[in-house]
Backbone bond lengths (Angstrom), bond angles and torsions (degrees), N, CA, C in turn:
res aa  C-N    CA-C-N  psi(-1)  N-CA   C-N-CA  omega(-1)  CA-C   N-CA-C  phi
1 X - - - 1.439 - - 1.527 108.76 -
2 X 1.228 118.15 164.77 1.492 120.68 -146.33 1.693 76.51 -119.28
3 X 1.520 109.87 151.17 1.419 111.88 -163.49 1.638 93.16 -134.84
4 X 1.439 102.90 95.72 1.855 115.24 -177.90 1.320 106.99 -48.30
5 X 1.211 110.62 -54.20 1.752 107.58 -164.34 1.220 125.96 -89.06
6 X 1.327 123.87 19.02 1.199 142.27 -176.18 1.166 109.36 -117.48
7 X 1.550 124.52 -32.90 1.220 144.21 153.25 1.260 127.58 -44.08
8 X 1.881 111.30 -56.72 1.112 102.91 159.87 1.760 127.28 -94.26
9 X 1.103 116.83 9.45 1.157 119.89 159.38 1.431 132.14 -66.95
10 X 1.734 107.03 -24.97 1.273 98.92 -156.18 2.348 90.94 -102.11
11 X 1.226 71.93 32.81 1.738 77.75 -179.61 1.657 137.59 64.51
12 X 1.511 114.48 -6.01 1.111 127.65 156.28 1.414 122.34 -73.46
13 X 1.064 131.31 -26.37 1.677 141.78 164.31 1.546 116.39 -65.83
14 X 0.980 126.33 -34.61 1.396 169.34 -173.21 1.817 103.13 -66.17
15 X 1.269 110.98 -63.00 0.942 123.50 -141.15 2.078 95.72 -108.02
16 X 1.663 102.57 -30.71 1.779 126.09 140.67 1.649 114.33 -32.00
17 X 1.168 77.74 -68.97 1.855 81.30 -163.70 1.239 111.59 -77.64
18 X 1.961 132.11 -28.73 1.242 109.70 174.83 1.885 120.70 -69.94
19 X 1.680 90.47 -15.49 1.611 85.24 -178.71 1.503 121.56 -78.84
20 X 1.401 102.79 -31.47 1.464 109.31 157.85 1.435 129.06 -55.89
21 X 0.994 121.45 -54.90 1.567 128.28 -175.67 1.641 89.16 -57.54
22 X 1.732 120.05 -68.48 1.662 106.02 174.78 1.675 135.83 -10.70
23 X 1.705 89.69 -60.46 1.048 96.65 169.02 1.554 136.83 -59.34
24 X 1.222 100.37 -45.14 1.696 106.94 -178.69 1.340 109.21 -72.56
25 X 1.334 119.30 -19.86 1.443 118.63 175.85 1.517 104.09 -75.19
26 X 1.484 130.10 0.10 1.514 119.96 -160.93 1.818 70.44 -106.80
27 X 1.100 102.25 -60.89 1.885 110.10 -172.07 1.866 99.44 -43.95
28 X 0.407 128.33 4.30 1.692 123.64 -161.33 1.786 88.33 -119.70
29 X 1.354 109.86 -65.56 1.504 104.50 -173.15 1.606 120.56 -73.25
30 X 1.230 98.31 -1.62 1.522 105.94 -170.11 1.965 95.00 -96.07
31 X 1.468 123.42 -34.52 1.159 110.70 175.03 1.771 104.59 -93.41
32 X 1.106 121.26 -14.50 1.511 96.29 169.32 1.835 107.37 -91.60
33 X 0.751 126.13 11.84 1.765 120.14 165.92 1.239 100.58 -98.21
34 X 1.445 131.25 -46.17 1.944 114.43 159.77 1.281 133.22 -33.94
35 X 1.763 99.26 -47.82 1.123 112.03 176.45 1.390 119.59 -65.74
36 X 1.292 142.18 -58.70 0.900 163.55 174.60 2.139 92.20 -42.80
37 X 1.205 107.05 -63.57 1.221 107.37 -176.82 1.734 123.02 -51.22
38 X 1.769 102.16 -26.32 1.264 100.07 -162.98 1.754 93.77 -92.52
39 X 1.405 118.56 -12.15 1.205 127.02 -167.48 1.490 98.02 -84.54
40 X 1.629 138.37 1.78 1.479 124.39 -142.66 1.750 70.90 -129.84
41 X 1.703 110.47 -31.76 1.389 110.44 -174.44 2.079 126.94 -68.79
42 X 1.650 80.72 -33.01 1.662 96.02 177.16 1.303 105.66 -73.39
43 X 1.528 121.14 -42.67 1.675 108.82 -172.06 1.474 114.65 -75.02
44 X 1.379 107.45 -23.11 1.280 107.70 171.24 1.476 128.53 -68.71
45 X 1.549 126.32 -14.93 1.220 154.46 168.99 1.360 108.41 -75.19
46 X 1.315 104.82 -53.03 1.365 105.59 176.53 1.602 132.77 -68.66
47 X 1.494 91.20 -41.28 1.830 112.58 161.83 1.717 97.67 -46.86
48 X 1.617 123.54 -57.89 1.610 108.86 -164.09 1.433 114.58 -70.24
49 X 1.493 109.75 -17.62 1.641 105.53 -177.65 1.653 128.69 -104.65
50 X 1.562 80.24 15.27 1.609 86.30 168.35 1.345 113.79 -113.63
51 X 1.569 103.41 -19.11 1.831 121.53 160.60 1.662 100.54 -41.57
52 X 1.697 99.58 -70.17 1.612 114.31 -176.62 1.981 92.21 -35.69
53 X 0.956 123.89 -93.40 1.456 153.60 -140.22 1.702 96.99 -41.74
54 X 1.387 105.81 -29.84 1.405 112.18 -154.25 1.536 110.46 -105.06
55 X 1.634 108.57 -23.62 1.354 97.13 163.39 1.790 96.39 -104.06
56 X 1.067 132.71 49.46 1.672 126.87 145.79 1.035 102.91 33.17
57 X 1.747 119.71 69.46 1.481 147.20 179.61 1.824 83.82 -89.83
58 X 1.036 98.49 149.92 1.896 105.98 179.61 1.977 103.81 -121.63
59 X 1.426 94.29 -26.56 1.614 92.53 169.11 1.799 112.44 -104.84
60 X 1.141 133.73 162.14 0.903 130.93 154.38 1.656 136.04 -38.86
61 X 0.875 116.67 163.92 1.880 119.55 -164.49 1.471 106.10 -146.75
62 X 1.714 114.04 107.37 1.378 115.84 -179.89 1.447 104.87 -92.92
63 X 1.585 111.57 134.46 1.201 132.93 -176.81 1.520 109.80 -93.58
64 X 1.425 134.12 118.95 1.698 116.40 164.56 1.006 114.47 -72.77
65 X 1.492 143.96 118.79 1.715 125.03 175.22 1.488 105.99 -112.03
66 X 1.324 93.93 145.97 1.681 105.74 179.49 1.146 110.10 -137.56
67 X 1.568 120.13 117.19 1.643 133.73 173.66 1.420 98.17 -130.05
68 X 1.601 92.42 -167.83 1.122 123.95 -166.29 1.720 116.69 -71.04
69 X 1.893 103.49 -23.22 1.328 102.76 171.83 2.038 112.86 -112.39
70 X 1.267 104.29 37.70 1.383 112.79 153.15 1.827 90.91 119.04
71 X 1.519 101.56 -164.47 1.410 123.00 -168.15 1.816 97.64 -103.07
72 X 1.585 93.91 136.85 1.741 98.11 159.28 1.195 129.08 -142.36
73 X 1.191 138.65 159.85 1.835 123.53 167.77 1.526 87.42 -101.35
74 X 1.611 104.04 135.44 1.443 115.22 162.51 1.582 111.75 -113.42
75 X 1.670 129.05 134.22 1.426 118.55 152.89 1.378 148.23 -91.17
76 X 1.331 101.41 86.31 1.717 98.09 -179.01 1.085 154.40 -90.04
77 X 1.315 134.27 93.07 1.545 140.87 -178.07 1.374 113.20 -165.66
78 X 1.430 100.25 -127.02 1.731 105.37 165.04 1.892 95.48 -102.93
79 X 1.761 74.89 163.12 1.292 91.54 -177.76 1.852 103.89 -91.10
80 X 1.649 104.70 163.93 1.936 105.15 -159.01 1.337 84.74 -90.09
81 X 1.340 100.19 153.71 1.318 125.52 177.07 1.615 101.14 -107.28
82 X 1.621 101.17 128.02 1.177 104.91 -169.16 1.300 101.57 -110.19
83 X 1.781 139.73 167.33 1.383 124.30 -172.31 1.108 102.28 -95.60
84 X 1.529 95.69 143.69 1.757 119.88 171.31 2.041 89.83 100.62
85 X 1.128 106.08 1.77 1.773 88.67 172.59 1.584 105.38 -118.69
86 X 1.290 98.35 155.21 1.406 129.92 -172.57 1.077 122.49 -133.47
87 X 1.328 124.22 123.14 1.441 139.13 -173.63 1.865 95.15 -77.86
88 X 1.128 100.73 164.78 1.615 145.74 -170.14 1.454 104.84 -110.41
């Protein structure tokens, strides 16, 4: 039988668990700052397409976005109707 308190008494258990717990505390802050990040990313998406929606843009509206994981052009509204096409 495996003898817990002797285990962690004799300071190798001890020395287990603070490096572990370290760790998961890095793992823990590392997925709630994503989270948090990806959550700052959706409202902000959402903030531009209700901008679009609300002044009743009829063409599309390119957005530049710039974060933390690089530069993009986004298009938001309706999509252009080009001649001779027809929506479904």
């Amino acid at each position: 039988m495996i003898d817990i308190g002797g285990w962690l008494a004799s300071g190798d258990g001890l020395i287990t668990v603070l490096a572990v717990s370290v760790n998961l505390g890095a793992v823990l802050r590392m997925v709630l700052r994503q989270h948090g990040r990806l959550q700052v990313e959706r409202e902000r998406s959402a903030r531009i397409a209700g901008i679009v929606r609300s002044a009743g843009r009829q063409m599309p509206v390119r957005v530049d976005e710039q974060d933390e994981d690089g530069r993009r052009v986004v298009e938001v509204g309706p999509a252009p109707q080009h001649v001779g096409e027809t929506t479904a």
